[in-house]
PDB file as gemmi writes it, atoms N, CA and C in Angstrom:
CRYST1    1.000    1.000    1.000  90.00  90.00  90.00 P 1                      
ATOM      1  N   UNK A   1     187.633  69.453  58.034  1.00  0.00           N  
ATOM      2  CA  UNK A   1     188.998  69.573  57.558  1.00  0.00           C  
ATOM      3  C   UNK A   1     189.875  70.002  58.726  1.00  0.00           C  
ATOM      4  N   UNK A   2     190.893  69.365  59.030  1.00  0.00           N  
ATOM      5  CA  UNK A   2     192.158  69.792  60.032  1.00  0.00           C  
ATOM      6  C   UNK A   2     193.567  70.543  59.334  1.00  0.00           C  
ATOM      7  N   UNK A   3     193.689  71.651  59.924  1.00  0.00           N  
ATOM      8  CA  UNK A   3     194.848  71.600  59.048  1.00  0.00           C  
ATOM      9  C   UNK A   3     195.784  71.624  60.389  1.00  0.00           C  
ATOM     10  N   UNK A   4     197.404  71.125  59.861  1.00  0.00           N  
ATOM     11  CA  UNK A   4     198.057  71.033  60.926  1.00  0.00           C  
ATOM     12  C   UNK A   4     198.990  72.818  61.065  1.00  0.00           C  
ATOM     13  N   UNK A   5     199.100  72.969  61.855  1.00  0.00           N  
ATOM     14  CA  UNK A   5     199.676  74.169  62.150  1.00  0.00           C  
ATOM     15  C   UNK A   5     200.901  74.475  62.723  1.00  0.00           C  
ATOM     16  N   UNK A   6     201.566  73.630  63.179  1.00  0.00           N  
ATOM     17  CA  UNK A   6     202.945  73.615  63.111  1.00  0.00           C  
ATOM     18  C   UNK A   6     203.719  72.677  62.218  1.00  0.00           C  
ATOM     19  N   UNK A   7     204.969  73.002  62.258  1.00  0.00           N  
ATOM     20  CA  UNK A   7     205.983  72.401  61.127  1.00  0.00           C  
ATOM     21  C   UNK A   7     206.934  71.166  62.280  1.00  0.00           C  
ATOM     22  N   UNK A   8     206.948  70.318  60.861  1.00  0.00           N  
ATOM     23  CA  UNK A   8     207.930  69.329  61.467  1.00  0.00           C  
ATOM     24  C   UNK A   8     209.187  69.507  61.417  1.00  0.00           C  
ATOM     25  N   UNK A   9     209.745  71.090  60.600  1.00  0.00           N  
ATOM     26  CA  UNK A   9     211.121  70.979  60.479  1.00  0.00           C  
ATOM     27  C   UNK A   9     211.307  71.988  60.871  1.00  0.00           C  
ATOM     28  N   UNK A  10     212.601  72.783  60.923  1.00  0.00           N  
ATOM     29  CA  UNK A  10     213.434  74.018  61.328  1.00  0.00           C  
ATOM     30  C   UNK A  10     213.495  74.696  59.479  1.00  0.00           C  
ATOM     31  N   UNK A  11     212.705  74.528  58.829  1.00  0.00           N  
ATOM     32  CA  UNK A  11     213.249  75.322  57.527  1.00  0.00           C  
ATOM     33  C   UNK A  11     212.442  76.019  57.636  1.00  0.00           C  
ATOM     34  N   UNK A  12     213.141  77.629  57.042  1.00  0.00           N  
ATOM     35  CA  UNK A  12     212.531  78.820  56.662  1.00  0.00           C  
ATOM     36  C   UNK A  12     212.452  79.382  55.308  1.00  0.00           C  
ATOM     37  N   UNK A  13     211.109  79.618  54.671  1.00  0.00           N  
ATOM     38  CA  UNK A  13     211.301  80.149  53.290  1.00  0.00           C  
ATOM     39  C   UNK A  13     211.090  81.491  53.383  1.00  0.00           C  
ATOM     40  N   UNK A  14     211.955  82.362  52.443  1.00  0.00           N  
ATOM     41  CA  UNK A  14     211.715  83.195  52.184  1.00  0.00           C  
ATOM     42  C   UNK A  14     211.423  83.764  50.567  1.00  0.00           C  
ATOM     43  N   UNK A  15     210.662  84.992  49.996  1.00  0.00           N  
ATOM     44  CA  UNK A  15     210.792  85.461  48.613  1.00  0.00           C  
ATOM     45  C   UNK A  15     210.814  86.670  48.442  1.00  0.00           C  
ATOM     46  N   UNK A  16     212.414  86.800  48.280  1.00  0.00           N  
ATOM     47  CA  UNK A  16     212.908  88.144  48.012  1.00  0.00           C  
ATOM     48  C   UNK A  16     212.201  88.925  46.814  1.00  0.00           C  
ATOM     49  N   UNK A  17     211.488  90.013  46.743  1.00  0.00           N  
ATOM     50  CA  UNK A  17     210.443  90.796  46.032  1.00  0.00           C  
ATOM     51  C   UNK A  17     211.357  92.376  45.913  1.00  0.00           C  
ATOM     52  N   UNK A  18     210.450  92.797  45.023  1.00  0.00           N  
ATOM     53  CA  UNK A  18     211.078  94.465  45.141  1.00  0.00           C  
ATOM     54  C   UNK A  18     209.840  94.808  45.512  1.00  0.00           C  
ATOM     55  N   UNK A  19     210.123  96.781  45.892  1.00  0.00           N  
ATOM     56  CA  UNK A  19     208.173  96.867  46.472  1.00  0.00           C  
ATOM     57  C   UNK A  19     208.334  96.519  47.795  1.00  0.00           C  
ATOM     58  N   UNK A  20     207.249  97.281  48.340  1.00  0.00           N  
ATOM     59  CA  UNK A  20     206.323  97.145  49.505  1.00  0.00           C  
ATOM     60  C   UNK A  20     205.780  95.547  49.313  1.00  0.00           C  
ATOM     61  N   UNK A  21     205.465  94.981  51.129  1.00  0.00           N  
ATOM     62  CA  UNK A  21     204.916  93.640  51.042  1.00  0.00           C  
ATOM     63  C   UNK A  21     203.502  93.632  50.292  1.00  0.00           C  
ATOM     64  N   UNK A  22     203.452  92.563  49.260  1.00  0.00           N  
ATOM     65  CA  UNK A  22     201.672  92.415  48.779  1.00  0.00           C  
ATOM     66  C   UNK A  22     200.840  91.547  50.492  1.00  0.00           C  
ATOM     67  N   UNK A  23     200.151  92.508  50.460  1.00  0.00           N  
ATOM     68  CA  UNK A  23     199.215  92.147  51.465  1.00  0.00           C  
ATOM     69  C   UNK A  23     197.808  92.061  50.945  1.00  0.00           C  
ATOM     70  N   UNK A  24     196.764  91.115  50.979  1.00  0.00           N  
ATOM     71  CA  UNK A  24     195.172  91.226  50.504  1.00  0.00           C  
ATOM     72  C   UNK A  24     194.746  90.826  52.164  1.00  0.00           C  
ATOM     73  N   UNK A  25     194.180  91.448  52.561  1.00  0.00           N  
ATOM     74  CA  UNK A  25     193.097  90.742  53.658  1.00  0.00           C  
ATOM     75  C   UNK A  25     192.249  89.695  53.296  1.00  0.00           C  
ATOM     76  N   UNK A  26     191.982  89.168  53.886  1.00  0.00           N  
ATOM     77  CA  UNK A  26     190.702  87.940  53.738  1.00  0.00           C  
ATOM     78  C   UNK A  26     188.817  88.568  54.220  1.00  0.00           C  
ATOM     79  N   UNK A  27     188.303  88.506  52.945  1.00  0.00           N  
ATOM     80  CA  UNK A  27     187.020  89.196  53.021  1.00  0.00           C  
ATOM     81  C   UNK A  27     185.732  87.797  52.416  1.00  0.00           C  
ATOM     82  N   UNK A  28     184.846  88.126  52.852  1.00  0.00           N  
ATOM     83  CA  UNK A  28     183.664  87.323  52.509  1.00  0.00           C  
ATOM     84  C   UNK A  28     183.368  86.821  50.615  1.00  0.00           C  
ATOM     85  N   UNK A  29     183.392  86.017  49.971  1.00  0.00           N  
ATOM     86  CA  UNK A  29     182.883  85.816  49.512  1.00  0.00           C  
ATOM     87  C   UNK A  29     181.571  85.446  49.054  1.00  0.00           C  
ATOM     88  N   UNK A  30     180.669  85.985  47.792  1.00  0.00           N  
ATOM     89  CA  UNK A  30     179.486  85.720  47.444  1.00  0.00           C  
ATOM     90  C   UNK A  30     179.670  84.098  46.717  1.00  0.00           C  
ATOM     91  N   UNK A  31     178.118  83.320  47.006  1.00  0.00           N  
ATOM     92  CA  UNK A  31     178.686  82.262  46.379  1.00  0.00           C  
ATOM     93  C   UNK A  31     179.267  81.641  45.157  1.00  0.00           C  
ATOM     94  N   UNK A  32     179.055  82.951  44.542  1.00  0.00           N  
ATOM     95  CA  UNK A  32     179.928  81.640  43.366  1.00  0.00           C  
ATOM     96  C   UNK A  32     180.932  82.318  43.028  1.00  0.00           C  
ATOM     97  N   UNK A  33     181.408  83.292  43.584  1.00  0.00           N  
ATOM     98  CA  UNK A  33     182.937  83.392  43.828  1.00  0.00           C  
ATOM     99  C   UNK A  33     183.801  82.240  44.909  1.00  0.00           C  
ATOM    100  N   UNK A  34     182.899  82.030  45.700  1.00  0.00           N  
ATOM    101  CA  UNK A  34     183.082  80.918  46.724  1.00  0.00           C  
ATOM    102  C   UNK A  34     183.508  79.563  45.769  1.00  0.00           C  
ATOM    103  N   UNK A  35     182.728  78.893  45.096  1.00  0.00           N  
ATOM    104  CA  UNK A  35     182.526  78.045  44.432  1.00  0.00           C  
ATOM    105  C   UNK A  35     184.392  77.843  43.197  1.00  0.00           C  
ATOM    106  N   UNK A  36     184.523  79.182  42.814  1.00  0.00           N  
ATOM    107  CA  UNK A  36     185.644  79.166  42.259  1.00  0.00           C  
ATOM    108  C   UNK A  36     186.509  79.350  42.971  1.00  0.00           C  
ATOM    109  N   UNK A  37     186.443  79.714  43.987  1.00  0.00           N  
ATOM    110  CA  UNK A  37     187.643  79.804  45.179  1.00  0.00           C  
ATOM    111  C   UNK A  37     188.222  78.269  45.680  1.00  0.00           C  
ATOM    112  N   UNK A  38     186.782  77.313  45.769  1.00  0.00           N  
ATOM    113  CA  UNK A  38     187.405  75.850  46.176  1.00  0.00           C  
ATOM    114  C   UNK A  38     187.667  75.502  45.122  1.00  0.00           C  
ATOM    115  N   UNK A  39     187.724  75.509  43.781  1.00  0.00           N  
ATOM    116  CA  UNK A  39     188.863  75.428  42.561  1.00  0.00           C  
ATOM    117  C   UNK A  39     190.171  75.438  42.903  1.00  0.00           C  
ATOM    118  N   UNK A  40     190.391  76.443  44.242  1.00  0.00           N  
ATOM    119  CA  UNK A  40     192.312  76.222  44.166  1.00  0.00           C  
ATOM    120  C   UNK A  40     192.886  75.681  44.822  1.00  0.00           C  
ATOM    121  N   UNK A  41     192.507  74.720  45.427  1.00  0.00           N  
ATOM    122  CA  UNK A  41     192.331  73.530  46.298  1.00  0.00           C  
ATOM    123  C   UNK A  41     192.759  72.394  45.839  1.00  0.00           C  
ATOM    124  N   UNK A  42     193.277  71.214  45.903  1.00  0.00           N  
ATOM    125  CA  UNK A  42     193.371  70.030  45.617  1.00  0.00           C  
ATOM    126  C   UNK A  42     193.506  69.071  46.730  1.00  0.00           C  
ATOM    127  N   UNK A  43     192.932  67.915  46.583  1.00  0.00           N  
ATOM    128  CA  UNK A  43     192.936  67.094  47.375  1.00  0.00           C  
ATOM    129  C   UNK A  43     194.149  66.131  46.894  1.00  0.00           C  
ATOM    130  N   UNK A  44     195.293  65.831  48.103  1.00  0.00           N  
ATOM    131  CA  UNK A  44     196.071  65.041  47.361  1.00  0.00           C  
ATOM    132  C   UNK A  44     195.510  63.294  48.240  1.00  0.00           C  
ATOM    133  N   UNK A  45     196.416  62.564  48.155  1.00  0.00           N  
ATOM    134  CA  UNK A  45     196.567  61.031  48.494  1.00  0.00           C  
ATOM    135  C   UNK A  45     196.509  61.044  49.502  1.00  0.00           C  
ATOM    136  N   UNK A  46     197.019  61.860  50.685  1.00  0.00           N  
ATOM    137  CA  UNK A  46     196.482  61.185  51.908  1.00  0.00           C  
ATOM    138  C   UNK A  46     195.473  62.184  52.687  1.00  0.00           C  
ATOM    139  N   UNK A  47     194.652  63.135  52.110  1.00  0.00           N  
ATOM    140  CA  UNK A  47     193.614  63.253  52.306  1.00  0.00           C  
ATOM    141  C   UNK A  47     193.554  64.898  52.976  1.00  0.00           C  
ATOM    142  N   UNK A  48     195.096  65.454  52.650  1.00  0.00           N  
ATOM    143  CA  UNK A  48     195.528  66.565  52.869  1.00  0.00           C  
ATOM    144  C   UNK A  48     195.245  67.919  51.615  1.00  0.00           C  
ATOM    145  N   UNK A  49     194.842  68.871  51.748  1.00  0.00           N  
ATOM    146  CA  UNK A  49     195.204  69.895  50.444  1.00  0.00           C  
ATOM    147  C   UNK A  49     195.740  70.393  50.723  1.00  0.00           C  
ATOM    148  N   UNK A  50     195.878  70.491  49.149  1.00  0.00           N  
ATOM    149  CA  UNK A  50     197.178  71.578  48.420  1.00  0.00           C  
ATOM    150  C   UNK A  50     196.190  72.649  47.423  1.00  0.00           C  
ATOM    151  N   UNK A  51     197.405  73.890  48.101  1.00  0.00           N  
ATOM    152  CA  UNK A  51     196.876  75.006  47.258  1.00  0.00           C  
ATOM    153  C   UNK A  51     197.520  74.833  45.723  1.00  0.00           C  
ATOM    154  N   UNK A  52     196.316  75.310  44.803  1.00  0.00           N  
ATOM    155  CA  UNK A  52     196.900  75.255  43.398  1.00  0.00           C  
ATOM    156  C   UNK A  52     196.419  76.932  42.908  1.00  0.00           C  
ATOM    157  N   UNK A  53     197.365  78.197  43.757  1.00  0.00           N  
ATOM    158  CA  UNK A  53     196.326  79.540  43.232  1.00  0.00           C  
ATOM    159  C   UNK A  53     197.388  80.144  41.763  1.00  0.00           C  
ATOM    160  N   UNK A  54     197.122  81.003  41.984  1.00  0.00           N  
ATOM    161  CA  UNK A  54     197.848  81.849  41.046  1.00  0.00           C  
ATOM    162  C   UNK A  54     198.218  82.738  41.156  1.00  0.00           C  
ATOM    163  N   UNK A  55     199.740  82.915  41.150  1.00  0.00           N  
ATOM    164  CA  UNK A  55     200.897  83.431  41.298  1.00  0.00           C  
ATOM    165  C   UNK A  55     201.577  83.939  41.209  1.00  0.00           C  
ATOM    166  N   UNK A  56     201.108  84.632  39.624  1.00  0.00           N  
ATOM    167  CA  UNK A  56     201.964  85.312  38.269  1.00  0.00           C  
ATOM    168  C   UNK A  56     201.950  86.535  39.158  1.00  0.00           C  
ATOM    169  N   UNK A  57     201.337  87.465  39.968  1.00  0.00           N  
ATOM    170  CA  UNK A  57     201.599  88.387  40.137  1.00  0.00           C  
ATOM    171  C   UNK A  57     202.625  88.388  41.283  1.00  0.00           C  
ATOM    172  N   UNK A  58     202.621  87.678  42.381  1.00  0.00           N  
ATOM    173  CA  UNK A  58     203.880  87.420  43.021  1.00  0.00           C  
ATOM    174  C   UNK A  58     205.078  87.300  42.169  1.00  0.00           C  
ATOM    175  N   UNK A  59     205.020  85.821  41.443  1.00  0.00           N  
ATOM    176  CA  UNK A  59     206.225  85.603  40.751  1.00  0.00           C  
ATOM    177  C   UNK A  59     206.539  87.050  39.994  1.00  0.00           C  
ATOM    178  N   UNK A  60     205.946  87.943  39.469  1.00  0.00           N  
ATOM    179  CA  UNK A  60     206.414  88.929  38.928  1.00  0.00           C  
ATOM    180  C   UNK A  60     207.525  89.809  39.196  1.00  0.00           C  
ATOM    181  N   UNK A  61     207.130  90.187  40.759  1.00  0.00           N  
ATOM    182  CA  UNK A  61     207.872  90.719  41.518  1.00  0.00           C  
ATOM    183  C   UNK A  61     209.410  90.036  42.222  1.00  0.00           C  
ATOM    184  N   UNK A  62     208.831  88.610  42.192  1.00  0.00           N  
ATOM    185  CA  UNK A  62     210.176  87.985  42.970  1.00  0.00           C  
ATOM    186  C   UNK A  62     211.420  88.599  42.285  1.00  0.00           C  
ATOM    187  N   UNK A  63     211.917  88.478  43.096  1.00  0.00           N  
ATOM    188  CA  UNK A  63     214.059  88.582  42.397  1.00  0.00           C  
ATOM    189  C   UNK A  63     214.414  87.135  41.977  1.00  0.00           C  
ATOM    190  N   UNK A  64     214.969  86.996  41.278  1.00  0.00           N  
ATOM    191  CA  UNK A  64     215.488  85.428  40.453  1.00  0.00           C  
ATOM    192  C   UNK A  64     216.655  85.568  41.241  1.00  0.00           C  
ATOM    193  N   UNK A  65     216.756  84.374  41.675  1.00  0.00           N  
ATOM    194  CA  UNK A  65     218.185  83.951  42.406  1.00  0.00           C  
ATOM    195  C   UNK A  65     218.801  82.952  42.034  1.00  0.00           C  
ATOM    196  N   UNK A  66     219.902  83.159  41.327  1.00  0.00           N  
ATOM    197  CA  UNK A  66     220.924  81.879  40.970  1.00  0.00           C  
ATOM    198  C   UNK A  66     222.435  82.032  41.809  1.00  0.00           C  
ATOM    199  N   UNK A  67     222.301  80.719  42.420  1.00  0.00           N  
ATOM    200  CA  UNK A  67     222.942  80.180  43.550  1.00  0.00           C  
ATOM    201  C   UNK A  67     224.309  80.295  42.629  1.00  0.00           C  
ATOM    202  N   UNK A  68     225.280  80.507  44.013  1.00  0.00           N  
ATOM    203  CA  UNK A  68     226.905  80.773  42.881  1.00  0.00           C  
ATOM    204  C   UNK A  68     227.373  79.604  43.251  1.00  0.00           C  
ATOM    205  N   UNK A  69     227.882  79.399  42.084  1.00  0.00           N  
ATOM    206  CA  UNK A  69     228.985  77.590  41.808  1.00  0.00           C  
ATOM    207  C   UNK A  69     229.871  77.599  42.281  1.00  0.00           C  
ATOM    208  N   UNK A  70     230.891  76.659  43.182  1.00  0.00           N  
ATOM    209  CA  UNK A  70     231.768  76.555  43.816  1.00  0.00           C  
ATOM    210  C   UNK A  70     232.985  76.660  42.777  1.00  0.00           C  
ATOM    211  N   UNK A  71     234.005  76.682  43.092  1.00  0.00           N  
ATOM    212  CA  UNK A  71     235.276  76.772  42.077  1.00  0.00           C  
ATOM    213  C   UNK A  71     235.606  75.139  41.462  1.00  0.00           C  
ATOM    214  N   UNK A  72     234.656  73.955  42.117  1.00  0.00           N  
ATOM    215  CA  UNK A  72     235.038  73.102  42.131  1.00  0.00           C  
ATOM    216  C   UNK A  72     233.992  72.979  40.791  1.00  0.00           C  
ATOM    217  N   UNK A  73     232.844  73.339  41.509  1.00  0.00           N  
ATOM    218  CA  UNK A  73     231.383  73.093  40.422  1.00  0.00           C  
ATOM    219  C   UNK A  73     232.113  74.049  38.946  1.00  0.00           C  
ATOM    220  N   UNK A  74     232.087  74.855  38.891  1.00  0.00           N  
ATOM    221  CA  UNK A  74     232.661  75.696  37.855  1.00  0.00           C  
ATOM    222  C   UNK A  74     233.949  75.030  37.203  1.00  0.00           C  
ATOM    223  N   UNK A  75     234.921  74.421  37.296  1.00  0.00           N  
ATOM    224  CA  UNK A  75     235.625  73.805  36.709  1.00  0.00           C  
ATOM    225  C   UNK A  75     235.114  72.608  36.407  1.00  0.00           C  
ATOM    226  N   UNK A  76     233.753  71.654  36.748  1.00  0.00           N  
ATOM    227  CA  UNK A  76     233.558  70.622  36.590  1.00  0.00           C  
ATOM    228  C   UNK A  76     234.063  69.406  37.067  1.00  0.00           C  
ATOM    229  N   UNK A  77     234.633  69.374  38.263  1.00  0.00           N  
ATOM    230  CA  UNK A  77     235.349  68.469  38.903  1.00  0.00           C  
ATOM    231  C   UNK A  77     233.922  67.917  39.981  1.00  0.00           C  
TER     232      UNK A  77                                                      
END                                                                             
């Protein structure tokens, strides 16, 4: 497996959280924790993966951000 390690673009994401950063280190798995670990994996079409993990506890923390409407958007023009 290759993964590529730099980006083709100039975009930056960020996710505004409340709290201290969640940090987990990366530690050894036994195998069949292993086994459910390549569960969050997907192989897409051109032969690249995608993570499919779970999130709920991030998303918990995020801040919801709704983008403000222009005066133009807000009147509907």
């Amino acid at each position: 497996m290759q993964v590529e390690t730099t980006a083709k673009h100039d975009v930056t994401h960020h996710i505004e959280t409340t709290g201290p950063p969640i940090y987990f280190g990366p530690r050894p798995l036994p195998p069949d924790k292993y086994k459910a670990a390549k569960i969050e994996f997907e192989k897409k079409k051109d032969g690249s993966l995608r993570v499919c993990g779970d999130y709920r506890r991030l998303n918990t923390l995020t801040i919801e951000y709704v983008p403000l409407l222009s005066n133009h958007e807000q009147m509907g023009r």
